[in-house]
C-alpha positions as CSV (number, residue, x, y, z in Angstrom):
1,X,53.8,-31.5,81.4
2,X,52.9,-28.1,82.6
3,X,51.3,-27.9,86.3
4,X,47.6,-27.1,86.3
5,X,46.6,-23.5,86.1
6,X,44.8,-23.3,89.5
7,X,42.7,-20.1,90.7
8,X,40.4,-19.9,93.6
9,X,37.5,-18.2,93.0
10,X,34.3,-17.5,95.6
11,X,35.2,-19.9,98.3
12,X,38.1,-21.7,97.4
13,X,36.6,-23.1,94.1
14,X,39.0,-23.5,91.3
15,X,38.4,-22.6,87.7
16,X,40.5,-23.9,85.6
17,X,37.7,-24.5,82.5
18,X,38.3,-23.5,78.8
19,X,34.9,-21.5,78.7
20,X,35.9,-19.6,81.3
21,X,38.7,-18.2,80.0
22,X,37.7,-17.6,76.6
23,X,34.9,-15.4,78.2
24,X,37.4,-13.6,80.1
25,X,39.7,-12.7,77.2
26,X,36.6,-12.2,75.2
27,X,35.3,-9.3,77.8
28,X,39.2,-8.1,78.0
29,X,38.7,-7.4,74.1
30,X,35.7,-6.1,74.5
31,X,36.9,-3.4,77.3
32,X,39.9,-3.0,75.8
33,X,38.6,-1.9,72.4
34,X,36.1,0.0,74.1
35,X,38.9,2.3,75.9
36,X,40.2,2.2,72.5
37,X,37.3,3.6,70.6
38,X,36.5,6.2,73.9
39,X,40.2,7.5,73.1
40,X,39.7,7.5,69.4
41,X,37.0,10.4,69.8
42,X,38.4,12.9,70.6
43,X,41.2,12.1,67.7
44,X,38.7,11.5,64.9
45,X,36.9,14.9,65.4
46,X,40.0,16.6,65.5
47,X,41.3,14.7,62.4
48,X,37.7,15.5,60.8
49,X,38.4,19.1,61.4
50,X,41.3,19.3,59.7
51,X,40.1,17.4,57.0
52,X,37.8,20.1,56.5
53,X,39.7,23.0,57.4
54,X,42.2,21.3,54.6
55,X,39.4,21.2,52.0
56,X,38.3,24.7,52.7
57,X,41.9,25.6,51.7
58,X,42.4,23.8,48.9
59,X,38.7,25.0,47.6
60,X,40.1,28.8,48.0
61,X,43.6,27.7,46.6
62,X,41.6,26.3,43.6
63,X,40.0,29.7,43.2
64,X,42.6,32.1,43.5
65,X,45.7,30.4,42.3
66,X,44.7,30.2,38.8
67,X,44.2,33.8,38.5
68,X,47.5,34.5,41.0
69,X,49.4,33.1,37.8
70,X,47.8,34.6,35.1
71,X,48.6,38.1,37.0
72,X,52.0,37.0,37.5
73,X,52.7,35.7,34.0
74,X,50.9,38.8,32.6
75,X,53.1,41.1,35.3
76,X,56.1,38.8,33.5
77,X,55.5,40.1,29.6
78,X,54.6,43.5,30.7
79,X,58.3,43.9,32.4
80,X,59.7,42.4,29.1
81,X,58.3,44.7,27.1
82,X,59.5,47.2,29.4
83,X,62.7,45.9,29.6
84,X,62.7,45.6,25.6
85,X,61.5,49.3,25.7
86,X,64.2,50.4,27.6
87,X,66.6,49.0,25.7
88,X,65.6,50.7,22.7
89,X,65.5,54.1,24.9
90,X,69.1,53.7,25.7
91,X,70.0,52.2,22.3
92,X,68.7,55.5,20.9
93,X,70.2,57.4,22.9
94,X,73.3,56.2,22.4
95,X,73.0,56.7,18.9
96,X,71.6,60.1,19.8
97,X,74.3,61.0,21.7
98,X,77.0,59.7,19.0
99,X,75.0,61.8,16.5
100,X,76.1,64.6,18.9
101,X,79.4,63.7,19.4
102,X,80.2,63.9,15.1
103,X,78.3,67.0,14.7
104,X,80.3,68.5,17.7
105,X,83.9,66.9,16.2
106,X,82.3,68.4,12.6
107,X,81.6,71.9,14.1
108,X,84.9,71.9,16.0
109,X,86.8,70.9,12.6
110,X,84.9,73.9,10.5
111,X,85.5,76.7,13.0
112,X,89.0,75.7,12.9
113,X,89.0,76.1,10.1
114,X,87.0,79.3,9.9
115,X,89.4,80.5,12.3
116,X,92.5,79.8,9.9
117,X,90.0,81.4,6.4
118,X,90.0,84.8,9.2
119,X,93.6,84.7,10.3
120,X,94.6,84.5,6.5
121,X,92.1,86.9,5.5
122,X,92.7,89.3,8.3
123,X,96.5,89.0,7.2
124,X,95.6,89.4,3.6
125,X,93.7,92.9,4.8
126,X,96.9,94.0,6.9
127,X,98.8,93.0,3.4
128,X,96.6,95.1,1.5
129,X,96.5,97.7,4.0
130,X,100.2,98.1,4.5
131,X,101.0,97.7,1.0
132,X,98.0,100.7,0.1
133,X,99.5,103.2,2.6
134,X,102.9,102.5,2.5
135,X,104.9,105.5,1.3
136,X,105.1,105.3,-2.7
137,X,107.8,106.6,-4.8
138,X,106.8,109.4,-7.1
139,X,105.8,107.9,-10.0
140,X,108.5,108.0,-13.1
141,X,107.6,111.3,-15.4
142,X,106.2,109.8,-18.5
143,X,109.1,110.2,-21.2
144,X,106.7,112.7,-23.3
145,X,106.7,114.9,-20.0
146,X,110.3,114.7,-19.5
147,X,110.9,115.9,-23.3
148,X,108.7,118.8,-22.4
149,X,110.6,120.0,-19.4
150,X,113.8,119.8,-21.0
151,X,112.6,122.0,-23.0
């Protein structure tokens, strides 16, 4: 078996009892908890503090989130309308601007063709013109005026 556990206390006196020892690792406990606690402190009131500090933010979250979201869901439909409105500007403007483009094809067809209705009319005046002062031919004696001359 094991040796003795022998330790000399006050004079050479050895103290090898059960009671002893128990007290001994009851006071180590006792010290050694009391450290703990003395360390703990200083932890606990900081861990309090945030505790608090974390509350104090998710009381203000509470308040100002739910209304954060409605703004942001309401900022959300406005820009759809707008997008939706802007959409129908340029949809209308295209159509706008292909109403444009047929009225301008239209105007160029009918002053083309104005322009050929003047050419031929301007060539029907030189016609007419040319043919009313072009040198005539004495007209024929009538045959009764012939009949009379003869005579």
């Amino acid at each position: 078996m094991g040796l003795p556990l022998k330790i000399i206390f006050k004079g050479n006196q050895r103290v090898s009892d059960p009671l002893f020892w128990l007290g001994v690792s009851l006071l180590l406990v006792a010290v050694s908890l009391t450290a703990l606690l003395i360390m703990a402190i200083p932890t606990l009131t900081e861990l309090s503090n945030a505790a608090r500090s974390a509350q104090k933010l998710f009381d203000t979250l509470e308040r100002e989130v739910p209304p954060t979201l409605e703004s942001i869901r309401l900022t959300g439909l406005e820009l759809s309308e707008l997008t939706e409105d802007i959409n129908d500007g340029v949809k209308s403007a295209a159509d706008l601007v292909k109403q444009v483009e047929d009225n301008l094809s239209n105007t160029q067809a009918q002053v083309s063709r104005l322009r050929q209705g003047t050419r031929r009319l301007s060539l029907g005046f030189q016609a007419a013109w040319q043919t009313w002062h072009r040198d005539r031919p004495q007209p024929k004696p009538s045959l009764t005026k012939r009949l009379t001359d003869e005579d």
